[in-house]
N, C-alpha and C positions, 0 to 999 in steps of 0.2 A: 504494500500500500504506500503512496506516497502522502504528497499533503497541498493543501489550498497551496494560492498563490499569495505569501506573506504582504508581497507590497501591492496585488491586486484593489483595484475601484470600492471603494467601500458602498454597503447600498446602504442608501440613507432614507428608503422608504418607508415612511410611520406604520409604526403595526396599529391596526386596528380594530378591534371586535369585532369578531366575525368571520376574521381569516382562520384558516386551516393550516396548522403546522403538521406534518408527516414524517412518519420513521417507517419507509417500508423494510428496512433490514429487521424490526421488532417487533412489527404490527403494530404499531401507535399511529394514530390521528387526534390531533388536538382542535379542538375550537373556542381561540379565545372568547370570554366572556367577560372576563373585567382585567383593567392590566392596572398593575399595584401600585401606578401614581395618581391614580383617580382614586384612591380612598384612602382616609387616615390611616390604616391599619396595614398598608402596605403590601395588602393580601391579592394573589394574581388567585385568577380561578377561572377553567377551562372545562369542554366537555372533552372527555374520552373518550372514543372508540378505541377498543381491544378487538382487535380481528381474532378470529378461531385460529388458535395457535398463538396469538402476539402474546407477549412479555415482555417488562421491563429488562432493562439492561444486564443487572443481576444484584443479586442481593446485595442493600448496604442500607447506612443510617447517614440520617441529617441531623447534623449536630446542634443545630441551632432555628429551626422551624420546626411549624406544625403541619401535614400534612391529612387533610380530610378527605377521605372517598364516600359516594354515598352513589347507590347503583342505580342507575335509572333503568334497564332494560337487559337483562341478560344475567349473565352469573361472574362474578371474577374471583378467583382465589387467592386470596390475600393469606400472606405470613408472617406473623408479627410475634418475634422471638421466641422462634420456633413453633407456634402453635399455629396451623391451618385454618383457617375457616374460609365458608362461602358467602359472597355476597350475593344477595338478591335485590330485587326491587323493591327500595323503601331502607332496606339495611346500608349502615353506617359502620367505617371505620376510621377511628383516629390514629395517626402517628404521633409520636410525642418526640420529639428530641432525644438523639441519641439511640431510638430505639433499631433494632436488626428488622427488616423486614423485604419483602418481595412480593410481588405478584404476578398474576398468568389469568389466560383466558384458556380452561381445559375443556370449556362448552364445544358443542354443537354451533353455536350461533354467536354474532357478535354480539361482546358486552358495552353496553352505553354507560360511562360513571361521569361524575361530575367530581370535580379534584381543588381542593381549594388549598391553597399553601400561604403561611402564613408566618412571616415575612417571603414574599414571593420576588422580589426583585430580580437578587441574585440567582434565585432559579432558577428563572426566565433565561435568566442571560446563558445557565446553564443549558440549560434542556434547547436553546438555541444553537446552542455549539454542537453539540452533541448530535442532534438532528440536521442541522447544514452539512457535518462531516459525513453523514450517513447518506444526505441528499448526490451532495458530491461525488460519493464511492469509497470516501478514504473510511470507513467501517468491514469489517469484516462480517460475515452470515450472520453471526448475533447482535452486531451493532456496537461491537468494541472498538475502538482505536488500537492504530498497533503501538508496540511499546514505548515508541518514541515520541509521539501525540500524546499517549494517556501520560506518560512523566512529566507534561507542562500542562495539559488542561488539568489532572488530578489535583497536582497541586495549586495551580489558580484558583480550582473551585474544591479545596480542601471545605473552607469553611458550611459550603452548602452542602457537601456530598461525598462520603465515605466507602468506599466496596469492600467489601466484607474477605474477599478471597483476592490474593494472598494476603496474609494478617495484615494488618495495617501497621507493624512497625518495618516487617519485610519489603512490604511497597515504600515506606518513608525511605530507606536505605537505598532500594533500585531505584526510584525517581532521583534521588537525590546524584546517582552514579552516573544515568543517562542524563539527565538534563542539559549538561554542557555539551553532549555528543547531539542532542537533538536540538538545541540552536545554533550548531555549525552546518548543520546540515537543510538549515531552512526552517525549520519546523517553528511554531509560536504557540500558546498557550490557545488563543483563539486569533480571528481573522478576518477583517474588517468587512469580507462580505456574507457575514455571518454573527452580527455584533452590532443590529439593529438596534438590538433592548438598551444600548449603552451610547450607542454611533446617531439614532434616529432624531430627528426633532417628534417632540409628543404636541400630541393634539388632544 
């Protein structure tokens, strides 16, 4: 895999309610619904489409947000330190900070949730990145970054977003070992055509 073009055109296109962000390497479709400088509390919240088979990235915690799912249509399997459950229509699950968790769509049919996070900012910016790299190609079939990528975005978006595997002291040490090799070689944490949430004028 390689990587964006670092000093490529930035797009400075306002994201706005209503658009559709996509991760066909995970089965994710998002539609924003409110983006987190329109409200005191900083919270972005989107709808979710989980395609039959889609799945998050892989398991990890947010060390410093609240993440809400609440299913509107379908079933999604949520994991929350270690313990399984399903969601249905009507059923609600909270993430709290710091906690281990994942999810999957193991149905028949796509699941609809609604996802609200809270502080959402830096989310955004995340799940931006992450999904432009996968729009692009530079993801791999589950929607990972190769090693070189995830050692500068992981660590730019430590604060919002943790993976669970390899331990997290192990990845502080390999990013920490790569990272120099991966801004010799181009690579950048994130990428200004993909760095809306940060790059954009808001409306």
């Amino acid at each position: 895999m390689s990587h964006p073009d670092a000093s490529g055109p930035a797009n400075l296109t306002p994201i706005q309610v209503g658009e559709v962000w996509e991760n066909r390497a995970t089965g994710e479709r998002a539609t924003i619904l409110e983006l987190p400088h329109t409200n005191p509390e900083g919270r972005a919240i989107a709808e979710l489409t989980a395609l039959v088979g889609g799945r998050v990235v892989g398991e990890h915690r947010h060390p410093a947000l609240v993440e809400r799912f609440t299913a509107l249509e379908g079933e999604l399997t949520v994991k929350r330190d270690g313990r399984t459950s399903i969601l249905r229509e009507g059923d609600t699950a909270v993430i709290e900070p710091g906690v281990w968790h994942d999810w999957w769509n193991a149905s028949d049919r796509d699941a609809r949730v609604r996802v609200e996070v809270t502080p959402g900012e830096r989310f955004a910016h995340m799940i931006e990145t992450l999904f432009g790299l996968a729009r692009l190609g530079h993801v791999n079939t589950k929607g990972m970054p190769d090693p070189l990528q995830l050692a500068l975005t992981a660590r730019e978006f430590s604060d919002v977003i943790v993976f669970r595997s390899p331990p997290p002291p192990v990845q502080r040490a390999l990013f920490t070992a790569l990272a120099p090799l991966a801004h010799w070689r181009g690579y950048r944490a994130t990428y200004p055509q993909i760095s809306r949430t940060v790059l954009a004028p808001r409306k």
